[in-house]
N, C-alpha and C positions, 0 to 999 in steps of 0.2 A: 683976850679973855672971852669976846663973843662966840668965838668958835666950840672954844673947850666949856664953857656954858652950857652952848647949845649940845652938846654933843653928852654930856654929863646930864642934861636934861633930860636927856630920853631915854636914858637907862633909871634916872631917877624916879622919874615921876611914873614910868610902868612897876615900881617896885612896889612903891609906896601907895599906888592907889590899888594895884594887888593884894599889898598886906590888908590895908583896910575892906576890900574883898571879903575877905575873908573872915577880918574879926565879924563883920555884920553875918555872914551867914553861921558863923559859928555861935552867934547869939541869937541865932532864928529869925533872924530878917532874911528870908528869902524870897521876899517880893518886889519887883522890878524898882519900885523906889526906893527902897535903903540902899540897895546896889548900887543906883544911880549916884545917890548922895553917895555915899564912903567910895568911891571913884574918884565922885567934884573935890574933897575934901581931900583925897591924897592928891589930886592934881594943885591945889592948889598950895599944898603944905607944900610940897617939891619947890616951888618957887623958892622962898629964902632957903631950904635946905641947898639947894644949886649956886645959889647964888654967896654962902658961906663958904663950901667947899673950894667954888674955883676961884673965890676970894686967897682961901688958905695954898691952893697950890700954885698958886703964880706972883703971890708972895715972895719978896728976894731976905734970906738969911740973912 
């Protein structure tokens, strides 16, 4: 499961700290710190979101 984690992780956490990218600029934060934060804040959501998912696919029926 470290693998498929790890590997899930890094598609994950550029998603999500992207989406939030962009909600902040799309609410007028466009100065280097909201950016910064709504990056931290998707990188660190990614964490249990990764860690649910390859929970759920390496799960046996």
């Amino acid at each position: 499961m470290t693998r498929l984690a790890g590997i899930l992780f890094s598609l994950i956490s550029t998603t999500l700290m992207g989406v939030a990218i962009v909600v902040a600029l799309t609410i007028g934060k466009d100065t280097l710190q909201p950016i910064l934060i709504a990056a931290a804040i998707g990188f660190v959501v990614a964490i249990p979101v990764t860690w649910i998912i390859s929970k759920k696919l390496t799960e046996e029926f």
